[in-house]
C-alpha positions as CSV (number, residue, x, y, z in Angstrom):
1,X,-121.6,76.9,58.4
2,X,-117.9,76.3,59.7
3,X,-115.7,73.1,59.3
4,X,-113.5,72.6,62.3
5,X,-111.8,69.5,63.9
6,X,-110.5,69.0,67.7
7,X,-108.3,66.4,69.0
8,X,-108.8,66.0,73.0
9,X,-107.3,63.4,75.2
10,X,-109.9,62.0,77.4
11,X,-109.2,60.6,80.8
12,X,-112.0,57.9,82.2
13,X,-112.1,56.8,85.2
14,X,-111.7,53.0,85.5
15,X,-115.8,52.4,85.6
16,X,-116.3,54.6,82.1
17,X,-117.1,57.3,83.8
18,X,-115.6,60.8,82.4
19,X,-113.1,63.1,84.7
20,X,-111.5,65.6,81.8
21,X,-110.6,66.6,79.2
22,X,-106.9,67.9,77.2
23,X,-107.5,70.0,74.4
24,X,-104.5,69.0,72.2
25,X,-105.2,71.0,69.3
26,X,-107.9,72.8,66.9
27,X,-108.5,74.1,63.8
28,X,-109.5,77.1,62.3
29,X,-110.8,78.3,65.2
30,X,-110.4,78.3,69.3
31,X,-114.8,78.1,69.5
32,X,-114.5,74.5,68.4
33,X,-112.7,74.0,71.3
34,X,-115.0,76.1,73.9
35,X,-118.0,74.3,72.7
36,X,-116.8,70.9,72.7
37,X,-115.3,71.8,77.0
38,X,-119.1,72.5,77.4
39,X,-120.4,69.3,75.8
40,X,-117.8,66.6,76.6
41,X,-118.6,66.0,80.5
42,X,-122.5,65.5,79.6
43,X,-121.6,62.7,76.9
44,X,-122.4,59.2,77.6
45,X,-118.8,57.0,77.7
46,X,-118.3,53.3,77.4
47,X,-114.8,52.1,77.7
48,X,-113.1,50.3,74.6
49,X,-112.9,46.2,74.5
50,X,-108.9,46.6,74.4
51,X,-109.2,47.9,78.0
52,X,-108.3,45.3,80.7
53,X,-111.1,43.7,82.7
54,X,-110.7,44.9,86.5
55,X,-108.7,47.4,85.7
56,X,-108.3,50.2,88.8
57,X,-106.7,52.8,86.8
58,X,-107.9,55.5,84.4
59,X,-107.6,55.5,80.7
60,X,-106.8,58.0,78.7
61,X,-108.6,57.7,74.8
62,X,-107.7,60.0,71.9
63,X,-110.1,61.2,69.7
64,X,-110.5,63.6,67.1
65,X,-113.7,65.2,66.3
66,X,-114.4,66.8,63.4
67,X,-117.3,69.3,62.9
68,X,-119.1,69.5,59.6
69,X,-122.0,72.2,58.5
């Protein structure tokens, strides 16, 4: 029954794929952020259609994600 929110820079890899995650801040409390390290890797991840075509490098996306009872 807790509201939290998490903002994470996410690296992909230049196919979609994930490689990490940078917690870069949460609220109220730290177990937002432990959970969502848990859960992030198994996610399925498609990159934007701003991101070049062919591109060889990673991208990074921010995202905040909020958690609601």
């Amino acid at each position: 029954g807790l509201n939290g929110v998490g903002v994470y820079a996410v690296t992909l890899s230049a196919d979609g794929r994930y490689q990490k995650a940078q917690l870069l801040g949460s609220a109220p409390h730290a177990k937002f952020a432990t959970a969502l390290d848990k859960v992030l890797p198994t996610w399925r991840w498609e990159l934007g259609e701003g991101s070049p075509a062919g591109c060889r490098m990673p991208t990074v996306q921010l995202m905040t994600i909020q958690f609601l009872p």
